[in-house]
LOFI-398842 format. One record per residue (C-alpha): residue in three letters; z, y, x. Coordinates in Angstrom, 3 decimals. Example, Ala and Ser with C-alpha at 12.3 -4.5 7.8 and 13.67 -1.06 7.14 Angstrom:
BEGIN
{residuo:ala; z:7.800; y:-4.500; x:12.300}
{residuo:ser; z:7.140; y:-1.060; x:13.670}
END
This chain:
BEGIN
{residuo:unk; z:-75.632; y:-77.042; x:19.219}
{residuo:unk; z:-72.750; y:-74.834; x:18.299}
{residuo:unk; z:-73.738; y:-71.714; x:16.356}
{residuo:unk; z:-71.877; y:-68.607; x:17.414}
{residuo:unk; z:-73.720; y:-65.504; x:15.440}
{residuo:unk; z:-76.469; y:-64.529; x:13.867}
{residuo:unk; z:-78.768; y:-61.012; x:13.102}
{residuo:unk; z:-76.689; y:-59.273; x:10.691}
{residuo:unk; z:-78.583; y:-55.697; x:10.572}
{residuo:unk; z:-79.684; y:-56.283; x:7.126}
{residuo:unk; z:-76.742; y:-56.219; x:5.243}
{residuo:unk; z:-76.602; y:-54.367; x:2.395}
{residuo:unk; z:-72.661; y:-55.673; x:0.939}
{residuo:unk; z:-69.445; y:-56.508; x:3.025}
{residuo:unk; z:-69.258; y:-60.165; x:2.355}
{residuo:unk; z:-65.963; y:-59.961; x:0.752}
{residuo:unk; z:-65.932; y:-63.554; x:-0.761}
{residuo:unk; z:-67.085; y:-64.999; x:1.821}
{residuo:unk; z:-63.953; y:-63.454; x:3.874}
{residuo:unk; z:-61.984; y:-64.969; x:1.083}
{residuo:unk; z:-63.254; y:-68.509; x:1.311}
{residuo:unk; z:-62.372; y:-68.443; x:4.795}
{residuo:unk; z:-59.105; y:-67.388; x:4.110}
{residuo:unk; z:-58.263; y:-69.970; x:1.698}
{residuo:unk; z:-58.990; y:-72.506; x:3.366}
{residuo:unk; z:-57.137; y:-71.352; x:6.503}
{residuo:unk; z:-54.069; y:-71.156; x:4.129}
{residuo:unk; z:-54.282; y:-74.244; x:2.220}
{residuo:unk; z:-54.707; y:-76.133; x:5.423}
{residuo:unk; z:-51.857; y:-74.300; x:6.912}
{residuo:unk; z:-49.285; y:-73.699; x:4.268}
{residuo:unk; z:-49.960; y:-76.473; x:1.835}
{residuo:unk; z:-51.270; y:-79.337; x:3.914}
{residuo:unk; z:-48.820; y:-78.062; x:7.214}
{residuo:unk; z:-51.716; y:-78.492; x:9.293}
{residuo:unk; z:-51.964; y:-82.102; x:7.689}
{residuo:unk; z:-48.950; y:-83.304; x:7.838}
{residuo:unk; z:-48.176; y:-83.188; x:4.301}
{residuo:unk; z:-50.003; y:-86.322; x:2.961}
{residuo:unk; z:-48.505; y:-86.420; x:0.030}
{residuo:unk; z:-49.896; y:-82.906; x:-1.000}
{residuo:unk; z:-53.590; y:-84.023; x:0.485}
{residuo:unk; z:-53.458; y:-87.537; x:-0.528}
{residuo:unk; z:-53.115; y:-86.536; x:-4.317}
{residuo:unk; z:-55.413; y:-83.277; x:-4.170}
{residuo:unk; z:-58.439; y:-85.120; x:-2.307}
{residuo:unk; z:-61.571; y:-86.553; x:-4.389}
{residuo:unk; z:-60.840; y:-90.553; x:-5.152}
{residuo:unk; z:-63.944; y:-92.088; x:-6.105}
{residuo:unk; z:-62.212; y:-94.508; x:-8.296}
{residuo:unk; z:-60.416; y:-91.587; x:-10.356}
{residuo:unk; z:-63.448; y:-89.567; x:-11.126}
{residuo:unk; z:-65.334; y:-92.817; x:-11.981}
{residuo:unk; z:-62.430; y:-94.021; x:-14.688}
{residuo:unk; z:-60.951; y:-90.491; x:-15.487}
{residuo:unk; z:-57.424; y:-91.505; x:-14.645}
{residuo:unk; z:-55.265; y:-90.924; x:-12.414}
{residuo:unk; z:-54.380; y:-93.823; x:-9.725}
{residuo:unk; z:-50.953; y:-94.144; x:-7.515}
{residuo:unk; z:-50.810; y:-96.373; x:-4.937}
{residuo:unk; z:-46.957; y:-96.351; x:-3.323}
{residuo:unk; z:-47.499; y:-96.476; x:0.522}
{residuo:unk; z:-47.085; y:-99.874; x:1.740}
{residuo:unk; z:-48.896; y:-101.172; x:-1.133}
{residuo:unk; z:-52.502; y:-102.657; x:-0.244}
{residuo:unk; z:-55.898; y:-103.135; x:-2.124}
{residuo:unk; z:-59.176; y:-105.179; x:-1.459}
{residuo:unk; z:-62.159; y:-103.798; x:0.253}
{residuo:unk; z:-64.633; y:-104.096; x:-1.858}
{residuo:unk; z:-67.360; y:-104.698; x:0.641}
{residuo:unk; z:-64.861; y:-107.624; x:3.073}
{residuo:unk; z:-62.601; y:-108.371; x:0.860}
{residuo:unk; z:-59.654; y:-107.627; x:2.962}
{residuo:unk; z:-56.626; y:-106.139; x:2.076}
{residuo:unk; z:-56.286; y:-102.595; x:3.024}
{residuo:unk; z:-53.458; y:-100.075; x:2.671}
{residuo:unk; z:-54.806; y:-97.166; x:1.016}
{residuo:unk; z:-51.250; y:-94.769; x:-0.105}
{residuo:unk; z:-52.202; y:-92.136; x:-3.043}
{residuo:unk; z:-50.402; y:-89.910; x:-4.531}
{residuo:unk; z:-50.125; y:-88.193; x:-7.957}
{residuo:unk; z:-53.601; y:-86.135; x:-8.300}
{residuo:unk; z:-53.772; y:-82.701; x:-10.430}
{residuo:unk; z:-54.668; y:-83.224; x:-14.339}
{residuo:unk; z:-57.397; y:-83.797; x:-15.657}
{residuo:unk; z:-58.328; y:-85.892; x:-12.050}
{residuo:unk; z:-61.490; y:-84.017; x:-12.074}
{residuo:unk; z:-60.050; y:-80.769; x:-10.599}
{residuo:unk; z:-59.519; y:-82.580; x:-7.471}
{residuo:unk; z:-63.529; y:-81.922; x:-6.899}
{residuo:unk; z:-62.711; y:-78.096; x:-6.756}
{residuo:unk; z:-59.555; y:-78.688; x:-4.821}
{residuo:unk; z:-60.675; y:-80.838; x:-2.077}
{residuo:unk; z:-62.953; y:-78.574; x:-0.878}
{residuo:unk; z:-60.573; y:-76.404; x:0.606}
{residuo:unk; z:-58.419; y:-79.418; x:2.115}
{residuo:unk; z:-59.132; y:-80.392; x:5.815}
{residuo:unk; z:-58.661; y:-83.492; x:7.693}
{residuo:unk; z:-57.815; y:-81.918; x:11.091}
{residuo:unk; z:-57.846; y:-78.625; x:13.021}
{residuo:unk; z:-61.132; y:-79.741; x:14.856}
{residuo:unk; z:-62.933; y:-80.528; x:11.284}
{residuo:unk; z:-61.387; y:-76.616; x:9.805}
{residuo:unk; z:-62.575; y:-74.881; x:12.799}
{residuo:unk; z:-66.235; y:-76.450; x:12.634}
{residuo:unk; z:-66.154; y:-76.300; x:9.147}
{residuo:unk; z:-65.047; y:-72.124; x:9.079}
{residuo:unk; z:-67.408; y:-71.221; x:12.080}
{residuo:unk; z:-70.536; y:-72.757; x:10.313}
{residuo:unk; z:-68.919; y:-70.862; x:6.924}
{residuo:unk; z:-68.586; y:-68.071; x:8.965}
{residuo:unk; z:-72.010; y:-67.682; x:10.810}
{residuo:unk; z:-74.180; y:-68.615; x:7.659}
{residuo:unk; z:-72.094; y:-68.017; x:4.771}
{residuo:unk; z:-71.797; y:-63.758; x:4.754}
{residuo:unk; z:-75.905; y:-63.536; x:4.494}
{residuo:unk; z:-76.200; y:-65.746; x:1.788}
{residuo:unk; z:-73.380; y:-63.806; x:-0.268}
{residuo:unk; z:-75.790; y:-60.434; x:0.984}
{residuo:unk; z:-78.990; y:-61.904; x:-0.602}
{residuo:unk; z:-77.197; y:-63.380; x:-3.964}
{residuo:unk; z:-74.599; y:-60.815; x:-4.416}
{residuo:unk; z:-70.542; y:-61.612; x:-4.664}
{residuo:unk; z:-70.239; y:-63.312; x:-7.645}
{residuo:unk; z:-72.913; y:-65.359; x:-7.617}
{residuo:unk; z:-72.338; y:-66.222; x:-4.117}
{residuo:unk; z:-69.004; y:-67.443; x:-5.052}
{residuo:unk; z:-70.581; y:-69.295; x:-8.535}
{residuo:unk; z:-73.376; y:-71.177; x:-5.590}
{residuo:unk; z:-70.526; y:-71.994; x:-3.249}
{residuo:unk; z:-68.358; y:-73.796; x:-5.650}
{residuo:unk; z:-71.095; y:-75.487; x:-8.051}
{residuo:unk; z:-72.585; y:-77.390; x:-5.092}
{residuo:unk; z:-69.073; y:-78.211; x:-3.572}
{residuo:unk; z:-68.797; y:-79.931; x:-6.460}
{residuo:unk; z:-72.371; y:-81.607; x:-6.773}
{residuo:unk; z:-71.439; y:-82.714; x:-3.299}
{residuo:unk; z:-68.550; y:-84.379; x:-3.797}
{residuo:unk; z:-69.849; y:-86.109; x:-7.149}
{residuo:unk; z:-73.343; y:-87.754; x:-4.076}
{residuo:unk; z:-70.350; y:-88.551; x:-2.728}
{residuo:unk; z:-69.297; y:-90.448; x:-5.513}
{residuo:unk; z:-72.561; y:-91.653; x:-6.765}
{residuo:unk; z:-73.038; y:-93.358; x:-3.104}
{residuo:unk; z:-69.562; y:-94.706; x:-3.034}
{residuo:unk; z:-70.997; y:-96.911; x:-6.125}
{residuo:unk; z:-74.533; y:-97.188; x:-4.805}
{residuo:unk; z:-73.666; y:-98.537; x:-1.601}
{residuo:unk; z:-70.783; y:-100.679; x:-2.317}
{residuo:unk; z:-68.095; y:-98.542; x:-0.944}
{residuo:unk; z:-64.481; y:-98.100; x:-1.173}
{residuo:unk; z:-63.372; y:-95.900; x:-3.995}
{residuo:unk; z:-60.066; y:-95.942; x:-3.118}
{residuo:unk; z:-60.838; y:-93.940; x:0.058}
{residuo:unk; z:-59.954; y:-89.624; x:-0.772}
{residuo:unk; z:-62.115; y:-87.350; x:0.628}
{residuo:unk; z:-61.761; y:-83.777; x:1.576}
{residuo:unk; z:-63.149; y:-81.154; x:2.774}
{residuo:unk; z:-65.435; y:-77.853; x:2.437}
{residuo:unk; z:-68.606; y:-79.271; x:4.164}
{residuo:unk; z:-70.261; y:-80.158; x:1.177}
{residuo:unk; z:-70.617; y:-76.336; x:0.183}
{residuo:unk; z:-71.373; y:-75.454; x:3.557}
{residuo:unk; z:-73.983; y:-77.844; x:3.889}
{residuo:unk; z:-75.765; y:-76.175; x:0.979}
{residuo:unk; z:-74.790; y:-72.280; x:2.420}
{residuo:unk; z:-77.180; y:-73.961; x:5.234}
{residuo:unk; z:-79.909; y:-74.885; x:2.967}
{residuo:unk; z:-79.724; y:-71.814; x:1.386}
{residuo:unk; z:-79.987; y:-70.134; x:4.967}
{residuo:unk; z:-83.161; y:-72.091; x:6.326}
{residuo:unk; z:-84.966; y:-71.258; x:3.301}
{residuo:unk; z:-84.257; y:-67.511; x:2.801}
{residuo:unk; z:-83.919; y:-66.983; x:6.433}
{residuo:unk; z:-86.349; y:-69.669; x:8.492}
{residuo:unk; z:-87.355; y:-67.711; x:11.303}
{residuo:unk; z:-84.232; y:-65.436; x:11.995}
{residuo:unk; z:-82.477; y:-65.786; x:15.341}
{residuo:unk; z:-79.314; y:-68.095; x:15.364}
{residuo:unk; z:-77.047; y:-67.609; x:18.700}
{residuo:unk; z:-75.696; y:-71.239; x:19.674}
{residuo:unk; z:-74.220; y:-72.823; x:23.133}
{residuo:unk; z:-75.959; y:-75.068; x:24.077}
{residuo:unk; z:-76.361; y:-76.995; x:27.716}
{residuo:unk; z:-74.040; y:-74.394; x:29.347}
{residuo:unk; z:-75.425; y:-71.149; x:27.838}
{residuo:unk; z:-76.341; y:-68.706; x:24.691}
{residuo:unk; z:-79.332; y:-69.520; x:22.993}
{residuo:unk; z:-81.305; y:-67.400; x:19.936}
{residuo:unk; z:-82.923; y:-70.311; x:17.999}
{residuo:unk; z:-85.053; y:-70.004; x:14.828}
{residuo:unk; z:-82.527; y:-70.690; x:11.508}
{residuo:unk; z:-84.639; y:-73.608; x:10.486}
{residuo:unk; z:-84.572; y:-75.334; x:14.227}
{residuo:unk; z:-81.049; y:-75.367; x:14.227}
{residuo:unk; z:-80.381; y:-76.257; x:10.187}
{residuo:unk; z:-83.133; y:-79.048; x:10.235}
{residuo:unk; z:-82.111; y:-80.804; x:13.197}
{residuo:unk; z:-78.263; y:-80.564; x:11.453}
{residuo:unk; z:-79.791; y:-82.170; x:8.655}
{residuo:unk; z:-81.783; y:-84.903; x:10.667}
{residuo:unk; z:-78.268; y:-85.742; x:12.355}
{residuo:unk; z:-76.686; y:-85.938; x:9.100}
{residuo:unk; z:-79.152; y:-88.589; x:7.291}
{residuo:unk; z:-79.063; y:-90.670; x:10.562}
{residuo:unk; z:-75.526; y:-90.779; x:11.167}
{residuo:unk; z:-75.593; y:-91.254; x:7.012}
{residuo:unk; z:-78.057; y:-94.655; x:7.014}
{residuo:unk; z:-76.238; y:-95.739; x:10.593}
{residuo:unk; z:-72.866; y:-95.619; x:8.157}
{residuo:unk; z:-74.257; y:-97.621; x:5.576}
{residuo:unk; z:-74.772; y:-100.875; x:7.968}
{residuo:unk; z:-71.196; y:-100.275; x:9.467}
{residuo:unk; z:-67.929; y:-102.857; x:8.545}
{residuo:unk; z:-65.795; y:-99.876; x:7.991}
{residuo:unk; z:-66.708; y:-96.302; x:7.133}
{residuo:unk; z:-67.317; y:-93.445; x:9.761}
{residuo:unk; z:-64.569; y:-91.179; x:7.674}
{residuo:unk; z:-66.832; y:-88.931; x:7.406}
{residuo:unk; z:-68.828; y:-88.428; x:4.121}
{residuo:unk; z:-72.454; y:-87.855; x:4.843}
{residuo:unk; z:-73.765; y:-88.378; x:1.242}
{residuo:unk; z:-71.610; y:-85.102; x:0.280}
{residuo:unk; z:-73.046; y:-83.741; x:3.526}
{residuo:unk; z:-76.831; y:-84.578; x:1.898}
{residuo:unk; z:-76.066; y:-84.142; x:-1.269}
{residuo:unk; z:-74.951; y:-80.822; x:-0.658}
{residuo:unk; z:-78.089; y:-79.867; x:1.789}
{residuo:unk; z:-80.216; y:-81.046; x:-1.407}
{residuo:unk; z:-78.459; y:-79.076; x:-4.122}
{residuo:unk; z:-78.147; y:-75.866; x:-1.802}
{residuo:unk; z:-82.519; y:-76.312; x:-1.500}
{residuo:unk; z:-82.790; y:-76.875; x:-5.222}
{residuo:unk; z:-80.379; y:-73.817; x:-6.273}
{residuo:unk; z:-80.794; y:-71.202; x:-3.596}
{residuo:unk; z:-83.185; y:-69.276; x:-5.673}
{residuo:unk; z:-82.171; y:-69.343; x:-8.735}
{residuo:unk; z:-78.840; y:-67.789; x:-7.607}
{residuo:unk; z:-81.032; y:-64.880; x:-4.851}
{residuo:unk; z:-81.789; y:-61.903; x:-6.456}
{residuo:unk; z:-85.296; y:-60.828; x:-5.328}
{residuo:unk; z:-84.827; y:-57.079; x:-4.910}
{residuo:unk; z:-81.913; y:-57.852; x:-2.896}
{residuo:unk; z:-84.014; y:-59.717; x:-0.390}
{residuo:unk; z:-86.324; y:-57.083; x:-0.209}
{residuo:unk; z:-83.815; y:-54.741; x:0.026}
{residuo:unk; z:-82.576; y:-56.319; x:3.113}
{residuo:unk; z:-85.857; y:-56.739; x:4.602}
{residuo:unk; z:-86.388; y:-53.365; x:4.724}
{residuo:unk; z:-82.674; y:-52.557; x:5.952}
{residuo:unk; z:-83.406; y:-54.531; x:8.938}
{residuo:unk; z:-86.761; y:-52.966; x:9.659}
{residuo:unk; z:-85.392; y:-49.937; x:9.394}
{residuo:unk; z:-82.736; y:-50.583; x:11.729}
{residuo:unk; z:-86.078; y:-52.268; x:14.480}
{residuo:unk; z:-87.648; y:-48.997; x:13.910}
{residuo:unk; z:-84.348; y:-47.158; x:15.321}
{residuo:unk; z:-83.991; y:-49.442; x:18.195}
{residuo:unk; z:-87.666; y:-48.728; x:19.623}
{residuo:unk; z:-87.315; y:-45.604; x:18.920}
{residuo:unk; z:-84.159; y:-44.931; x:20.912}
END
């Protein structure tokens, strides 16, 4: 299911940040990655397991090869010089992409279910939600890297960490609003916590299914879960109440006008 819109007739605030977001990205991808084909520049400002885990920062000249730690076969695995202190390359790699097709999925989801979160919480702490559980994200990410056994030579990028707790945020504030997707030829309005929970189903099953494989997916589901769970955990703390009812009765309002007219 690919989500398209959403009801937006409560909104209180022009979701300026979330605008923003979507901007950066766009840019960083574009000008500073060049639509990924400068490696050097996303090589050295992804998330490396093994340079959060030992605080340093870890080149590997392309060419150059290191054991999997799982087969125990060499693997070439080029990095580049990371940003210092290493650990800013958990704020930076979330607005890094691996591919056109994984910033346009990325932005739509961002896009659909990111500017009502920022009208319940407000701006700032819209922005202050967004980037803490980025972060949390990529540091599941890292936890399950040592958990399972992984590679932690392996960078990883992207914004889908934060987005996967925008959508947690979503389901819970907003369960039963309408969510537009295509899906089997066609436009369909689907309850918010239909189309988040069966995202999140997909994600833990393609997650375990990744666990059992010889050589990863390239796709990092634990950031994917750990970022649903953190999104579920925060959501509320960072909602302001009278906001929510503010918007509640900005979209009855706006029902009222419709039957009546």
């Amino acid at each position: 299911m690919l989500p398209i819109g959403d009801d937006n007739s409560d909104r209180i605030r022009t979701p300026y940040i979330n605008y923003a977001l979507i901007a950066l990205n766009v840019i960083v991808f574009v000008w500073l990655q060049q639509l990924g084909s400068n490696t050097a520049f996303t090589l050295g400002y992804a998330t490396v397991p093994a340079e959060i885990l030992t605080g340093r920062d870890i080149i590997i000249p392309s060419g150059a090869t290191t054991l999997d730690p799982i087969t125990q076969q060499p693997i070439q695995v080029p990095l580049q010089a990371s940003p210092h202190p290493v650990y800013l390359t958990l704020l930076s790699s979330m607005f890094m992409h691996g591919g056109i097709a994984h910033i346009f999925g990325n932005m739509l989801y961002l896009m659909v279910f990111g500017d009502n979160l920022e009208n319940a919480m407000g701006h700032l702490r819209y922005l202050l939600f967004y980037l803490l559980t980025g972060v949390l994200a990529a540091l599941a990410h890292v936890a399950s890297t040592v958990f399972f056994n992984g590679n932690p030579y392996i960078p990883a990028l992207g914004a889908s960490g934060a987005i996967s707790a925008v959508l947690a945020g979503y389901m819970l504030l907003f369960p039963t609003r309408r969510v537009r997707v295509w899906f089997i030829l066609g436009f369909w309005p689907i309850p918010a916590f239909l189309v988040v929970g069966l995202w999140f189903v997909f994600q833990v099953i393609n997650g375990v299914g990744a666990l059992g494989a010889r050589e990863g997916s390239g796709i990092a589901y634990a950031a994917h879960i750990g970022g649903f769970i953190a999104g579920l955990v925060l959501v509320h703390l960072f909602t302001r109440r009278e906001d929510v009812a503010l918007m509640r009765e900005r979209a009855e309002a706006v029902r009222r006008r419709s039957q009546y007219y």
